[in-house]
BAFI-3210 file (N, C-alpha, C; in Angstrom, 3 decimals, decimal comma, padded with zeros to 6 digits):
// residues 251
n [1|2|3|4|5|6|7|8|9|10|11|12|13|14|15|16|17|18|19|20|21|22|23|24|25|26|27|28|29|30|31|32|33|34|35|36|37|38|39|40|41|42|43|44|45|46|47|48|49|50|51|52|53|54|55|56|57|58|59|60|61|62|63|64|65|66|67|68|69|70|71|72|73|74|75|76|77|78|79|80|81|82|83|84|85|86|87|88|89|90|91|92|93|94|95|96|97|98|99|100|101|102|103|104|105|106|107|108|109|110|111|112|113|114|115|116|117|118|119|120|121|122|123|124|125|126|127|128|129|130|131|132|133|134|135|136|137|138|139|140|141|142|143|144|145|146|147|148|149|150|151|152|153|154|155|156|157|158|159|160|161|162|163|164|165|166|167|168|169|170|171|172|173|174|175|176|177|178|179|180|181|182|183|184|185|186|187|188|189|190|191|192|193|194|195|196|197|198|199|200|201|202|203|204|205|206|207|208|209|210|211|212|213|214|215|216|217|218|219|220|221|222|223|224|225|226|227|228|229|230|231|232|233|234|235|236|237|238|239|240|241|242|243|244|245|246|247|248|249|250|251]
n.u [038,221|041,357|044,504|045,779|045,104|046,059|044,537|044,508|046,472|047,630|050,937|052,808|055,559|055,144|054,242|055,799|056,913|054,634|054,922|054,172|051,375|048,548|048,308|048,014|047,299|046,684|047,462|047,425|046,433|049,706|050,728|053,509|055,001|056,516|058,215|059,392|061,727|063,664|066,032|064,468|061,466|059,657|059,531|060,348|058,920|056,405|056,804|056,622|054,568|053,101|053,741|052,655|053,856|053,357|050,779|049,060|048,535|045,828|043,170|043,616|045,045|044,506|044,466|042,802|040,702|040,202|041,054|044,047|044,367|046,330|045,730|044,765|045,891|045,574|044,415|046,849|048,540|048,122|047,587|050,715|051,817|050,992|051,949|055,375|058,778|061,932|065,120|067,510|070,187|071,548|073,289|072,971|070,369|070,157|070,241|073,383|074,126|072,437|071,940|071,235|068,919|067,382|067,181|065,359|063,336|061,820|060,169|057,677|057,659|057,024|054,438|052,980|052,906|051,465|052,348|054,743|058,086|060,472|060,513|059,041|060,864|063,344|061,883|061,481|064,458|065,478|063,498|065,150|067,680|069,372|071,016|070,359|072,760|073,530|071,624|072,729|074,797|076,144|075,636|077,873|079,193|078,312|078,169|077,758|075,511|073,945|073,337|071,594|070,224|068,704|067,808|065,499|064,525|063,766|061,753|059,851|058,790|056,853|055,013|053,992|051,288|052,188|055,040|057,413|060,258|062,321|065,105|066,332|068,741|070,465|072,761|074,555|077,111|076,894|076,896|075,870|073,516|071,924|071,526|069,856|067,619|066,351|066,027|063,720|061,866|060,860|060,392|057,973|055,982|054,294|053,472|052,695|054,374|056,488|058,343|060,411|062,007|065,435|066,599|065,762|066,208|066,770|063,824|063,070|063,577|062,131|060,016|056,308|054,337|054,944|055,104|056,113|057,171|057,546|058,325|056,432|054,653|052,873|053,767|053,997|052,671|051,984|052,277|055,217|056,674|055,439|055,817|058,520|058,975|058,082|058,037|056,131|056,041|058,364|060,371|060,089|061,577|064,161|065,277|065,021|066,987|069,671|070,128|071,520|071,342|069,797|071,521|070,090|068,136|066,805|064,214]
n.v [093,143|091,520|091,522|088,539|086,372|084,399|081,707|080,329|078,267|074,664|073,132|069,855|067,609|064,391|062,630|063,893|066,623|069,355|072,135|074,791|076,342|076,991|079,225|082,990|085,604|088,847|090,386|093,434|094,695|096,223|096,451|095,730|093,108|091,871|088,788|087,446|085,165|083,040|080,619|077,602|078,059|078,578|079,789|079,101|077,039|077,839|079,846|078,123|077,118|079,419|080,054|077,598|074,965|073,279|071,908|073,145|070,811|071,792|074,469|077,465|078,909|082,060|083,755|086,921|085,883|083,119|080,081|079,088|075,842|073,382|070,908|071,649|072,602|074,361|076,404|076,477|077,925|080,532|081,235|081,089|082,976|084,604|085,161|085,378|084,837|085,481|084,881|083,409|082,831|084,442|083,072|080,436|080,018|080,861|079,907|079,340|078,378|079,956|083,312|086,046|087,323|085,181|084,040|085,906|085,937|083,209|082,707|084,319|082,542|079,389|080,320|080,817|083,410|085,922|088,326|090,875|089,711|090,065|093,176|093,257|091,740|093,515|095,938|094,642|094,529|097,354|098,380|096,844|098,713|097,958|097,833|097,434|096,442|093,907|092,016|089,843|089,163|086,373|084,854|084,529|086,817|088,906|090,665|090,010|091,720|091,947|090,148|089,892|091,488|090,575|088,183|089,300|090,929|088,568|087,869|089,876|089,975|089,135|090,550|090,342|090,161|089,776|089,860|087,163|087,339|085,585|085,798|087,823|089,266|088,456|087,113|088,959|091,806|094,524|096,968|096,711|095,129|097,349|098,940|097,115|096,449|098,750|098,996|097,019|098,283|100,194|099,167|097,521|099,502|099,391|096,331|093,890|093,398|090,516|089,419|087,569|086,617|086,335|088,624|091,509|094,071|094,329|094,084|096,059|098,207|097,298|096,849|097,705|096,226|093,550|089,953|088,213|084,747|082,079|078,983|078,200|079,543|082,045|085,374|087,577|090,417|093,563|097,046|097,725|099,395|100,082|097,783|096,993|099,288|099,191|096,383|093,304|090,810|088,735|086,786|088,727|090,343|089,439|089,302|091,508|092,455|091,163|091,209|092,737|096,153|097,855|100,707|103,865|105,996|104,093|103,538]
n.w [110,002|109,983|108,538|107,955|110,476|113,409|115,053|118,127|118,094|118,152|118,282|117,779|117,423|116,789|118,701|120,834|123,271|123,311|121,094|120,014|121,829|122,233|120,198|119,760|117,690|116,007|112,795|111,483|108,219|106,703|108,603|110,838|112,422|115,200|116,002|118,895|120,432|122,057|120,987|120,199|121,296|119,759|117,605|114,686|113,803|113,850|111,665|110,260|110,114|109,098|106,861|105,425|105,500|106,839|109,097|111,593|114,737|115,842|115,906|113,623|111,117|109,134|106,358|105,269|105,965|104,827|105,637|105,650|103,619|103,852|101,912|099,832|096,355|094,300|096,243|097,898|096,138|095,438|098,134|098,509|096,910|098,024|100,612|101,270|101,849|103,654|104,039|106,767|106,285|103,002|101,432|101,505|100,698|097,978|094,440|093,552|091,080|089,297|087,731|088,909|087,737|087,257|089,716|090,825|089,092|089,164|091,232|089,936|087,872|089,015|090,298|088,288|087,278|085,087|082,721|082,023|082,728|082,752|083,543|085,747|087,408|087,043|088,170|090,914|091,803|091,915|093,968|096,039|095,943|093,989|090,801|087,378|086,089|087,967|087,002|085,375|087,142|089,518|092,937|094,380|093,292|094,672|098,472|101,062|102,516|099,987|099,004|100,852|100,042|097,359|097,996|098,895|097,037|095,201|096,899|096,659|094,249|093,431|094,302|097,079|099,942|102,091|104,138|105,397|107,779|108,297|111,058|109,253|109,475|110,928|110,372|109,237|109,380|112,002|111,050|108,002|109,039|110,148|107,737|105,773|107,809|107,603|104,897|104,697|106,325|105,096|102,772|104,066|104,081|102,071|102,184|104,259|107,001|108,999|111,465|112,079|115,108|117,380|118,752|120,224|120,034|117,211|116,474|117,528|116,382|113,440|113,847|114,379|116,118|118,717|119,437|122,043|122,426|124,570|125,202|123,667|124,231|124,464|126,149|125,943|124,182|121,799|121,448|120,292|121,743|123,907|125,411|125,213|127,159|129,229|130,407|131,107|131,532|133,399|131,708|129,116|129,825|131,005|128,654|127,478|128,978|128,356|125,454|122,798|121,517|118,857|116,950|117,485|116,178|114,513|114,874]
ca.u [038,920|042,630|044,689|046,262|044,350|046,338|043,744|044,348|047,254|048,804|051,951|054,065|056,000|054,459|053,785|056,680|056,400|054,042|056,389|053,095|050,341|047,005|049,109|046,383|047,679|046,374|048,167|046,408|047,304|050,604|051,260|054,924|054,830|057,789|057,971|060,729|062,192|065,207|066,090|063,651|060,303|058,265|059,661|060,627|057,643|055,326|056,822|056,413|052,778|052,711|054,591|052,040|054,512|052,912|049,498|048,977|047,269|044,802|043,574|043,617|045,464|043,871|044,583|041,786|039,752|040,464|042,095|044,859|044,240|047,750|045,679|044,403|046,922|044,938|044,469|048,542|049,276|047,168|048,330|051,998|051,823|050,394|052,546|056,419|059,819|063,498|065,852|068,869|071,431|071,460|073,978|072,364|068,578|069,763|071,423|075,081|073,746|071,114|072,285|070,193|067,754|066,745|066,583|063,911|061,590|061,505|058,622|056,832|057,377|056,520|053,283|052,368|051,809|051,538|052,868|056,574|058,806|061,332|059,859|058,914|062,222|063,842|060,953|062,259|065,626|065,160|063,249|066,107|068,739|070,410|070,901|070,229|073,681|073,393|070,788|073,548|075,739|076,091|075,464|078,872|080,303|078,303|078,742|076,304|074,745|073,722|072,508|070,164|068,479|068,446|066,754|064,371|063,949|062,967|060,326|058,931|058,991|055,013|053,870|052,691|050,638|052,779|056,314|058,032|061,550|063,480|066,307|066,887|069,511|071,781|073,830|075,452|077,431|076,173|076,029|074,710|072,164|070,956|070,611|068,761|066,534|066,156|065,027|062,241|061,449|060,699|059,391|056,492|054,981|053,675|052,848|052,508|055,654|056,240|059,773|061,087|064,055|065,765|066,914|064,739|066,658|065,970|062,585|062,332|064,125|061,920|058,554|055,521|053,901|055,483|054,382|056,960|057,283|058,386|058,865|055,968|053,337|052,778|053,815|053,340|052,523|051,512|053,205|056,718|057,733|055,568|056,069|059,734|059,194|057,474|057,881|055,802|056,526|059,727|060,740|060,840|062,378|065,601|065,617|065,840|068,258|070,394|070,048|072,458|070,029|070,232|071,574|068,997|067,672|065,913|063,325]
ca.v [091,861|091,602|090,516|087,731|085,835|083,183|081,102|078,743|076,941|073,699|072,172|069,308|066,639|063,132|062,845|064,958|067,855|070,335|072,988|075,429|076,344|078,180|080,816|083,268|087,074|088,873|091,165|094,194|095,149|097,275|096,543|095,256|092,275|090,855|087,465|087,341|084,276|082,352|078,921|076,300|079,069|077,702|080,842|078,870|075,927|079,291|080,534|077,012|077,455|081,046|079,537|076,854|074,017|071,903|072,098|073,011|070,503|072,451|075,914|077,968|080,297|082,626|085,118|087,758|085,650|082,016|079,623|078,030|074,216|072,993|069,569|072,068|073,384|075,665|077,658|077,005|078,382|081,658|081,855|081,568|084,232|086,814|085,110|085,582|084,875|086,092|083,778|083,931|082,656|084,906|082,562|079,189|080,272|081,436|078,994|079,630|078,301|080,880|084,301|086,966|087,602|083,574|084,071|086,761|085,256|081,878|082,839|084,300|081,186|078,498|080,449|081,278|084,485|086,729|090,264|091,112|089,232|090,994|094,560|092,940|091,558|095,094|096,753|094,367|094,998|098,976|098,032|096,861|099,354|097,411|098,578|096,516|095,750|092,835|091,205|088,821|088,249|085,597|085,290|084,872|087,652|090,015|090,419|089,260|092,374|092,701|088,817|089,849|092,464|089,899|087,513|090,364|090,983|087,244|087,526|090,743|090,364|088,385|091,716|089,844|091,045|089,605|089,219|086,730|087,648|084,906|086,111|087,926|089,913|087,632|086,572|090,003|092,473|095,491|097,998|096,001|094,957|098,782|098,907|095,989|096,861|100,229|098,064|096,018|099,167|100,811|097,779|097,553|100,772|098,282|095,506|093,566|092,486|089,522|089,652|086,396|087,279|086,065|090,348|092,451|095,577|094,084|094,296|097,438|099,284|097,302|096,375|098,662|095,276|092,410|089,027|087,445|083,497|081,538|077,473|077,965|080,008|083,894|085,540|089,220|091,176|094,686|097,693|097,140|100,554|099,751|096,641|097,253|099,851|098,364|094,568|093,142|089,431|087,959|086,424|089,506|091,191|088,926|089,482|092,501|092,721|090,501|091,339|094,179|096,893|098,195|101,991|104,595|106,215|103,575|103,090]
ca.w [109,912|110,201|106,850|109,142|112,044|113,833|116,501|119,074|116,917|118,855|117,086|118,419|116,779|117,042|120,431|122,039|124,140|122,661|120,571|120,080|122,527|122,221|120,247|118,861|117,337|114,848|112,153|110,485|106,864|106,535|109,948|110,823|113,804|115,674|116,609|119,446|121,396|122,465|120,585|121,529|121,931|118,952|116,488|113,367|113,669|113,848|110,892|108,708|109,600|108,267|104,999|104,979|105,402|107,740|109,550|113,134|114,964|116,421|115,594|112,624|110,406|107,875|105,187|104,479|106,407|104,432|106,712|104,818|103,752|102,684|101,062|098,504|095,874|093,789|097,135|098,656|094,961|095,404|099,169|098,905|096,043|099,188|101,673|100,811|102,885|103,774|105,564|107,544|105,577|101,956|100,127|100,799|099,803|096,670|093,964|093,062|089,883|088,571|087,669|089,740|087,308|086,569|090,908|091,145|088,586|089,679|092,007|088,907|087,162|089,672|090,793|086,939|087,132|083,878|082,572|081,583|083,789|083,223|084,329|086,994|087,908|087,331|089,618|092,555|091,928|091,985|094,967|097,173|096,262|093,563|089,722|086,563|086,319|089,016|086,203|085,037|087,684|089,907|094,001|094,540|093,178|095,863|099,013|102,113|102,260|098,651|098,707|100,947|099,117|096,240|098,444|099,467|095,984|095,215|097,681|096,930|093,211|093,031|094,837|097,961|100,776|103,698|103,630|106,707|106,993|109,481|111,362|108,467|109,389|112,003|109,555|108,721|110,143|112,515|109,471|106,939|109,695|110,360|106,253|105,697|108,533|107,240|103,111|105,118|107,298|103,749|101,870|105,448|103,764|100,961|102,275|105,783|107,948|110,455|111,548|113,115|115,964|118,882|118,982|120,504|119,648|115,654|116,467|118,013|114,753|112,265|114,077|115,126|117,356|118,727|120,707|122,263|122,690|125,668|125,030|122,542|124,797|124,267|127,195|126,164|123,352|122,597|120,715|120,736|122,244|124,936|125,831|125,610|127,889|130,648|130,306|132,380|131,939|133,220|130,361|128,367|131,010|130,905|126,869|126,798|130,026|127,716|123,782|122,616|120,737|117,704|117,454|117,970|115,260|113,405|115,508]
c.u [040,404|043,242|045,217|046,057|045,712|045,557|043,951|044,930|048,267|049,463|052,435|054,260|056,148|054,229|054,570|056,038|055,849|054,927|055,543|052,492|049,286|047,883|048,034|047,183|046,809|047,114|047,561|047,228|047,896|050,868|052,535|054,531|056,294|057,566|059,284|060,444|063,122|064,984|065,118|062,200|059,457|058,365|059,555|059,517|056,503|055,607|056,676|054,922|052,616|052,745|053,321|052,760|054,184|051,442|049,730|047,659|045,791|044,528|043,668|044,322|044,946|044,595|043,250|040,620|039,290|041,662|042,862|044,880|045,426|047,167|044,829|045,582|046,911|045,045|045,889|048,928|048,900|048,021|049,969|052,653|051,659|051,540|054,091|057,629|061,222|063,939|066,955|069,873|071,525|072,213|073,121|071,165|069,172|070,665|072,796|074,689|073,335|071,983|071,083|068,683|067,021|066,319|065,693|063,261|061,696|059,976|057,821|056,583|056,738|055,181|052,447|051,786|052,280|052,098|054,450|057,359|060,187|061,179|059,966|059,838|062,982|063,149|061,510|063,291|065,857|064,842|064,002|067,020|069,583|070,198|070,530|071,244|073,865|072,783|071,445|074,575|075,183|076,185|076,832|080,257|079,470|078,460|077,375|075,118|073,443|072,942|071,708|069,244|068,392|067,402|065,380|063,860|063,143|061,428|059,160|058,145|056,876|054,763|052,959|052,385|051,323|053,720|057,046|059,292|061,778|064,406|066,827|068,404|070,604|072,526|075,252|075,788|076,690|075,782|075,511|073,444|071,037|070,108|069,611|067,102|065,627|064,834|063,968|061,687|060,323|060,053|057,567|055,259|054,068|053,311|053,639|054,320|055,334|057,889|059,991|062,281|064,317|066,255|065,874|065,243|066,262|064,311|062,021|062,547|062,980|060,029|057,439|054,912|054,827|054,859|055,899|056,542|058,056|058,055|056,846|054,297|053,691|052,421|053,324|053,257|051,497|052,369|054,641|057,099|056,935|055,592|057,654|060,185|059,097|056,640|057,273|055,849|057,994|060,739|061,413|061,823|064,087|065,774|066,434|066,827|069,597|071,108|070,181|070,957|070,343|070,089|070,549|069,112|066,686|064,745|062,081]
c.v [092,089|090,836|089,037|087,529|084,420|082,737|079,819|077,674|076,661|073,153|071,360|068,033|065,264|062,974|062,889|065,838|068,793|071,460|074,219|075,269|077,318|078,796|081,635|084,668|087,023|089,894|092,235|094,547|096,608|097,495|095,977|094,468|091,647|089,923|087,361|085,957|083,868|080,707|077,993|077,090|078,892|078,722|080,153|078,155|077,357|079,608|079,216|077,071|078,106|080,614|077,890|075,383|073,020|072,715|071,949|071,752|070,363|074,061|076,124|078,983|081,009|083,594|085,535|086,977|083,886|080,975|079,003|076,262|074,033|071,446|070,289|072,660|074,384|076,914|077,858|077,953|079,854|081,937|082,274|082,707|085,585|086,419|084,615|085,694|084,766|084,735|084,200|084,143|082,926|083,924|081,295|079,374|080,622|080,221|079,613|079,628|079,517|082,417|085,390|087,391|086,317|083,616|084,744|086,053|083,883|081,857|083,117|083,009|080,116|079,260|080,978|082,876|085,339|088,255|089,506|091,242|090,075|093,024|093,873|092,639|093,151|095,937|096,172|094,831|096,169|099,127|098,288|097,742|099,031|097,707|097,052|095,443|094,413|091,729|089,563|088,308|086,860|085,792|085,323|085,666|089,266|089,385|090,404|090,131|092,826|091,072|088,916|090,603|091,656|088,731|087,734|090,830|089,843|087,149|088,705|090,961|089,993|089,417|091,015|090,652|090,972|088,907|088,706|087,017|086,828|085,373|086,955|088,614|089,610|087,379|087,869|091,088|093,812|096,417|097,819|095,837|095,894|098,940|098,087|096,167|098,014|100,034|097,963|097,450|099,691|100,097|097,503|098,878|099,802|097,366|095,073|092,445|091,932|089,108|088,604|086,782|086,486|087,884|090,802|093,808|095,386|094,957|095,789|098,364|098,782|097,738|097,492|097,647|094,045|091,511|087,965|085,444|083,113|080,145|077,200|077,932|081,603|084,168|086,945|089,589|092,306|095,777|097,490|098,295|100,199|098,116|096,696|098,192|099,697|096,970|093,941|091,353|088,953|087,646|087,183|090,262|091,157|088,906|090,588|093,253|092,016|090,613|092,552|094,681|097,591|099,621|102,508|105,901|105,677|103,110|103,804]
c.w [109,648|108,758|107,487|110,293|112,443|115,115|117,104|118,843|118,197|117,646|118,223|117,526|117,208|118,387|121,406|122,445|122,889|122,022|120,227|120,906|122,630|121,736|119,280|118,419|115,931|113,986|110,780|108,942|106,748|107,782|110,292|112,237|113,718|116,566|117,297|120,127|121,158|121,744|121,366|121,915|120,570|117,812|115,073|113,066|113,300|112,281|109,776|108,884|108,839|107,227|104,673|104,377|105,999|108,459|110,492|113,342|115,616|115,845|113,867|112,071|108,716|107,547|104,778|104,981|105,957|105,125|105,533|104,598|102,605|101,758|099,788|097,563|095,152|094,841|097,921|097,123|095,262|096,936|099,098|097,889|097,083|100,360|101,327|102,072|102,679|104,539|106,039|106,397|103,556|100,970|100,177|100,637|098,711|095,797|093,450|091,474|088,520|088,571|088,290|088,989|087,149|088,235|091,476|090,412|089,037|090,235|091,049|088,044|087,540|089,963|089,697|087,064|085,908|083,904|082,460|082,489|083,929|083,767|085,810|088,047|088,264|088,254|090,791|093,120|091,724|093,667|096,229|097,004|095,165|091,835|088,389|086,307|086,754|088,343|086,019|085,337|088,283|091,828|094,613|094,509|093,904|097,404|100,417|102,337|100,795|098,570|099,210|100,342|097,787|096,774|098,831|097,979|095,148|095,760|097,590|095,205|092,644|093,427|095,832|099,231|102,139|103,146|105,432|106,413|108,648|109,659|110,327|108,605|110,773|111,750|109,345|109,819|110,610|111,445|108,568|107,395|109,578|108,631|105,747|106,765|108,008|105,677|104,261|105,795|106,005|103,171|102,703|104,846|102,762|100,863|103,632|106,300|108,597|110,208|113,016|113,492|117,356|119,425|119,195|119,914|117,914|115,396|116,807|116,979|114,290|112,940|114,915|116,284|117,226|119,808|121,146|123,044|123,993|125,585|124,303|123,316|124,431|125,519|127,289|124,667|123,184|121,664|120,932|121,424|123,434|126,125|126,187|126,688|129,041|130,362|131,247|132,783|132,380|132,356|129,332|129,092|130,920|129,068|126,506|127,597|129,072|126,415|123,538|121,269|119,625|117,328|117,355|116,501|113,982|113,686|115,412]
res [x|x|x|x|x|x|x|x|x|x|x|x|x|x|x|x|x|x|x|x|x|x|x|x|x|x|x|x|x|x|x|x|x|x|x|x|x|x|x|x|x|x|x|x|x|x|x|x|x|x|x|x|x|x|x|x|x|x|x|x|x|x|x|x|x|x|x|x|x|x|x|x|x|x|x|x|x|x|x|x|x|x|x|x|x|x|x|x|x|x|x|x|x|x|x|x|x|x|x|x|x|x|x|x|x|x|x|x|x|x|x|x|x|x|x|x|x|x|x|x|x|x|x|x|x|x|x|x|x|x|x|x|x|x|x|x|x|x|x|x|x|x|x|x|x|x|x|x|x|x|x|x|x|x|x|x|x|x|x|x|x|x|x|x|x|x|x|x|x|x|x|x|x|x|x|x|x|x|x|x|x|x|x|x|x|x|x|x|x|x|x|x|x|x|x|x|x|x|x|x|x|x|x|x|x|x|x|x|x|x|x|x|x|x|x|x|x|x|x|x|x|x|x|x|x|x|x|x|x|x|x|x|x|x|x|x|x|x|x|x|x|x|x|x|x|x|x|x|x|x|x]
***
């Protein structure tokens, strides 16, 4: 059994064009998956399923073999503890407010979970790269790179089993990118990736499989080295004729 089933999930918003279709993958544990497509290919709606933000309406998505029912909260409380997420933009996910350490535990707090929060905090932040120091600043006094491994530390800090990371790394520049890729590459040893991209070259550094989207059908998927190698849909074809790649070595 796969730690992550997705079957046969339709989405669309009130009775517009369908924005999901039949999309079915599955994702083994400690496996890394990339979710590629172009604006408008059903990437982000996909990923509020994953996050258990809205209900497909068709189809199913499970953890460990428990489909997710967002009208229970005992069981979204328990899921979104295993199922954990990055976003694009590092300064506005995090508050200006909160000093970095009040922004890693949060998740411990809201999902009650026990043991010495602050260990725990310091284990994240070891984690990404970043020293104790950082405990009591503020997000504005680092710098885009360093917010994301704080945001990556946020999400990794519950110890969950699958971490989504959106676009994470569009926001920042080419060398920060490769590093950041390089964290999650590293962090994938420990628990399960799903790496939302319009980049294929992203994907090919971070991700061992990927399924690519096309206006919110799955056109191909398959290991990413070979699929990237011999594309055999269209679609991907012009992606990755298009989408600059990310240098060679991290792949």
């Amino acid at each position: 059994m796969s730690l992550l089933d997705v079957n046969g999930v339709d989405f669309s918003y009130g009775r517009g064009k369908p924005v999901l279709q039949q999309v079915s993958f599955a994702v083994e544990a400690g496996a890394s998956l990339g979710i590629v497509g172009e604006s408008g290919s059903g990437k982000t709606t996909l990923l509020r399923l994953l996050l258990g933000l809205t209900r497909p309406d068709a189809g199913t998505i499970a953890l460990n073999g428990a489909a997710i029912d967002t009208r229970d909260s005992s069981f979204m409380r328990g899921y979104r503890r295993q199922v954990q997420a990055v976003f694009q933009d590092p300064y506005s996910s995090l508050d200006p407010r909160q000093s970095v350490f009040d922004i890693i535990a949060e998740p411990l707090r809201s999902l009650r979970i026990a043991g010495d929060h602050v260990a725990l905090v310091a284990g994240a932040l070891d984690a990404v790269g970043l020293d104790a120091t950082s405990l009591r600043r503020y997000p504005h006094q680092f710098s885009g790179g360093q917010r994301q491994r704080i945001a990556i530390a946020r999400a990794i800090v519950a110890r969950p089993q699958v971490l989504l990371a959106d676009e994470a790394v569009s926001a920042l520049d080419l060398t920060t990118r490769v590093r950041i890729v390089a964290l999650l590459q590293a962090l994938s040893k420990d628990m399960t990736l799903v790496f939302v991209s319009h980049d294929l070259g992203v994907v090919a550094a971070a991700c061992r499989d990927i399924v690519v989207l096309e206006r919110g059908r799955i056109v191909e998927s398959g290991r990413t080295r070979d699929v990237l190698a011999r594309p055999k849909h269209p679609y991907t074809q012009a992606l990755l004729a298009s989408v600059p790649r990310m240098p060679e070595g991290l792949s």
